[in-house]
C-alpha positions in Angstrom: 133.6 166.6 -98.4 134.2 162.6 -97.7 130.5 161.3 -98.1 129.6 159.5 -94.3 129.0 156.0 -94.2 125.6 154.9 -92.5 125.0 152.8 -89.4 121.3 150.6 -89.2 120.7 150.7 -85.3 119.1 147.9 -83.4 118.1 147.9 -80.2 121.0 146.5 -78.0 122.5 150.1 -79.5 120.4 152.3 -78.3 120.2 151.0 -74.7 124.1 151.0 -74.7 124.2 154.9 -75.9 121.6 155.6 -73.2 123.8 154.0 -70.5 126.6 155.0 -69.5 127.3 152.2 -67.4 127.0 149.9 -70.5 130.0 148.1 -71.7 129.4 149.6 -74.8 128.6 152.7 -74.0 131.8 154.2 -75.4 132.4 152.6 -78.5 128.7 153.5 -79.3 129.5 157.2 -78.6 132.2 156.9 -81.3 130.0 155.1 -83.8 127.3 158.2 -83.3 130.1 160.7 -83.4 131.6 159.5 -86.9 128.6 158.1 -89.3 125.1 158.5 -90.0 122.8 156.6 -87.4 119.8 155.0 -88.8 117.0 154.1 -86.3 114.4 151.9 -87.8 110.5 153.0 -86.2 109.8 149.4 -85.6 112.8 149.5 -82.5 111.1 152.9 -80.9 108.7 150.7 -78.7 111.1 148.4 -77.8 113.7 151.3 -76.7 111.3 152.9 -74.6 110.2 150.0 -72.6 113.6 148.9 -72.0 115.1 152.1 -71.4 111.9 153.0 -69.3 112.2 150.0 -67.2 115.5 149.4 -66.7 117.4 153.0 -66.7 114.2 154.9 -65.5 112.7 158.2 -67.2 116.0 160.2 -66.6 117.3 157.8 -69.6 116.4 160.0 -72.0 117.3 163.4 -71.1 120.5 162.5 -73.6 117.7 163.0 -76.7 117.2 166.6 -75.3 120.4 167.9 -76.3 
């Protein structure tokens, strides 16, 4: 089996896989779909204040899945 190469996340990534009205959104979706994300713990604060204020609690239904 091919060994998957890994991904560091930031921030800016997270909020765009959370939104689907981002311009990103997609080509995140394909990054999560073909390697190995890596989410630091120092960006979880900033995701959820970002995501919390500007896409609103329903934001992270996606992480239920």
């Amino acid at each position: 089996m091919a060994k998957r190469l890994k991904v560091l996340a930031d921030t800016s990534g997270i909020i765009a896989l959370l939104d689907a009205s981002d311009k990103h959104h997609e080509s995140v979706i394909e990054v999560v779909e073909n390697y190995d994300i890596i989410i630091p713990s120092t960006i979880i604060p900033e995701v959820d204040y970002l995501a919390t204020k500007y896409l609103g609690e329903s934001a992270f239904a996606i992480l239920s899945v």
